[in-house]
C-alpha positions in Angstrom: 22.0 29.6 51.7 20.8 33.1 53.0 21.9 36.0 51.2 20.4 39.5 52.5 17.9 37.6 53.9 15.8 36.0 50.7 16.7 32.0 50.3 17.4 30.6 46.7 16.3 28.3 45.0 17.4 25.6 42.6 15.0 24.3 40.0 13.1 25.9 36.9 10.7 28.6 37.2 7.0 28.1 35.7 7.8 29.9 32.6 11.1 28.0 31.8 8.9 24.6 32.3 6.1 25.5 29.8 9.0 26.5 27.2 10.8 23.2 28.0 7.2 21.6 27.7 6.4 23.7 24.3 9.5 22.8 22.9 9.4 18.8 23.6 5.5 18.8 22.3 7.0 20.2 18.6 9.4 17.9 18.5 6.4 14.8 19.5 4.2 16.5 16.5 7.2 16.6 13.9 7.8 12.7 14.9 4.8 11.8 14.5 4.1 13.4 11.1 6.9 11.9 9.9 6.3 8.8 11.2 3.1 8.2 9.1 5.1 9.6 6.0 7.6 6.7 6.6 5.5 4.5 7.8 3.1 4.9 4.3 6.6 4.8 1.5 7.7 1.6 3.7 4.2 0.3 3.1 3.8 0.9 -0.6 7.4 -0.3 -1.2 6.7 -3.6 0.8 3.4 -3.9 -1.4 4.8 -2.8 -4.3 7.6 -6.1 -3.7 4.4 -8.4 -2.9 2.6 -7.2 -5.9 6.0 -8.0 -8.4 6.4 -11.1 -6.7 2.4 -12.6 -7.3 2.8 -11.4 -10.7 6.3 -12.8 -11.5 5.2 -16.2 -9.7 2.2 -16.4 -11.8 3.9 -16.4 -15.5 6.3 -18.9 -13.8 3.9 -21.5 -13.0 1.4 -21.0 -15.7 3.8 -20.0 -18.6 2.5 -23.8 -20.3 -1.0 -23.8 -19.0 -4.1 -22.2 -18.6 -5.2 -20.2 -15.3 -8.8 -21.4 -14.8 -8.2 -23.0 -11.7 -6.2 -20.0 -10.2 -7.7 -18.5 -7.3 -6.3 -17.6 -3.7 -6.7 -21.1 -2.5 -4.3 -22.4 -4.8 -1.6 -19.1 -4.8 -1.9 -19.7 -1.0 -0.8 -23.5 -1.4 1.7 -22.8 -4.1 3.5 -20.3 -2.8 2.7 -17.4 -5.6 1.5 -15.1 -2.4 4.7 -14.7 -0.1 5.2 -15.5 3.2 5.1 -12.0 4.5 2.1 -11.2 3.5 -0.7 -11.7 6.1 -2.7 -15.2 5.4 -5.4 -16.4 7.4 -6.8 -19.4 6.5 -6.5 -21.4 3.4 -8.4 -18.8 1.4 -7.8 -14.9 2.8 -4.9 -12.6 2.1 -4.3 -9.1 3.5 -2.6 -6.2 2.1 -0.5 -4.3 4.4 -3.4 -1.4 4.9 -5.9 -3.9 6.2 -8.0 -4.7 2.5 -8.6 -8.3 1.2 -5.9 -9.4 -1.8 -7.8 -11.8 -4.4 -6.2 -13.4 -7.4 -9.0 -15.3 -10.1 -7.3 -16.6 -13.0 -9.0 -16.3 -16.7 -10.6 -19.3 -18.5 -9.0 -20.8 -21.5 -5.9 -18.6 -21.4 -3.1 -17.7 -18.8 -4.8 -13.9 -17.9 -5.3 -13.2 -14.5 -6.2 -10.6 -12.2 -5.1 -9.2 -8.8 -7.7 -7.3 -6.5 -6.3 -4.9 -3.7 -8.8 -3.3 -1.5 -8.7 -0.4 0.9 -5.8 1.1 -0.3 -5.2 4.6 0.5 -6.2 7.5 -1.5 -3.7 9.8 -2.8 0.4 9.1 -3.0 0.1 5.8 -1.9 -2.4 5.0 -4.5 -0.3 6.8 -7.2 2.8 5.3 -6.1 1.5 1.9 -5.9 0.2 2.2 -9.1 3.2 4.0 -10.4 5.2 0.9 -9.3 3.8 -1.5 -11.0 4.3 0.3 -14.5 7.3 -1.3 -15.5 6.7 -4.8 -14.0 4.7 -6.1 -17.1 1.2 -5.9 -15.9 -1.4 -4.9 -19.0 -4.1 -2.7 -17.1 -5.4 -1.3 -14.0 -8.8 -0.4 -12.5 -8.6 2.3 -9.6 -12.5 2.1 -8.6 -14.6 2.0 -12.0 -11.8 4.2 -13.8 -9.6 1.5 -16.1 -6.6 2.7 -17.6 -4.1 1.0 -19.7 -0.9 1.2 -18.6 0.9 2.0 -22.1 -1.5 4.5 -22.0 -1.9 6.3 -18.4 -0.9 9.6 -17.8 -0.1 11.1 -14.9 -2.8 13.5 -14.5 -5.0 10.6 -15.2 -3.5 8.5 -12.6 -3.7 11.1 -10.0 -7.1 11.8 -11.1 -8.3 8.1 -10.2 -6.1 7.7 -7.2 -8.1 11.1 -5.9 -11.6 10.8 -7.2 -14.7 9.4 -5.1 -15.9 8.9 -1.8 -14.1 7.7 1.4 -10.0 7.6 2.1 -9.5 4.3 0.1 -9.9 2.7 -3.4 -10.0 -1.0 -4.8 -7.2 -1.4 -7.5 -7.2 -4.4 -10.0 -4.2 -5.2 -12.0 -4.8 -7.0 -14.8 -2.4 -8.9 -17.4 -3.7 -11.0 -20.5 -7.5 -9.9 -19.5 -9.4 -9.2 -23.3 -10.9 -5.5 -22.4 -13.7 -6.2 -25.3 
């Protein structure tokens, strides 16, 4: 339609479609950053299950024996790892961040240890960690640091969780193990 000559037009001008553009690429960036906070607490909670789980399995099935033979070949076959855990093979288990999952059973006694590698510096280290405090387990390595978990502080376990090189540390629960 013509009015005094000059046609209008329907649509957006250029300004209103970089705000509408601005405003839709804040909203992407807050997703995303709180995707990977959701996305690391689901993690460490799912972990944090798997981890109770191996350990609860474990005193189950060797509360009248010794573990010498314990290793991943046998937790695989027996069920101690579960199902939702990532197993390849008859030997390989994979924690939800990518690192290898090793059990090895002490000899002469029921101790045993469980190996998680690649796990991610920081709150998800702490929290894992932190998890596991009340589930029975006796020690834990984070990289070379040990710390007994009657013992362990916060500031210490936030200390290990952070310290190093690289994004990710090893962590080695350990129940029954003789720390002499």
């Amino acid at each position: 339609m013509l009015k005094n000559g000059i046609r209008k037009s329907a649509g957006l001008t250029l300004i209103e479609s970089l705000v509408v553009v601005g405003i839709l690429l804040g909203i992407v960036a807050i997703a995303l950053t709180l995707y990977g906070t959701v996305k690391d607490r689901l993690n460490v909670k799912n972990e944090s299950e798997n981890i109770s789980f191996v350990y609860s399995q474990v005193l189950d099935l060797f509360s009248d024996e010794t573990t010498d033979d314990l290793g991943n070949p046998l937790a695989i076959e027996s069920g101690i790892f579960p199902k939702k855990m990532k197993i390849v093979g008859e030997d390989r288990v994979y924690n939800s961040w990518g690192g290898t999952v090793e059990i090895k059973g002490e000899n002469n006694s029921n101790a045993f240890t469980l190996e998680y590698t690649k796990v991610p510096k920081d709150g998800v280290c702490v929290d894992l960690v932190r998890n596991q405090r009340k589930v029975g387990w006796d020690s834990v390595s984070i990289g070379s640091k040990g710390i007994t978990y009657s013992d362990m502080t916060t500031a210490e376990l936030s200390g290990s969780c952070t310290g190093g090189t690289g994004d990710t540390v090893d962590i080695l629960f350990e129940y029954g193990v003789d720390s002499e």
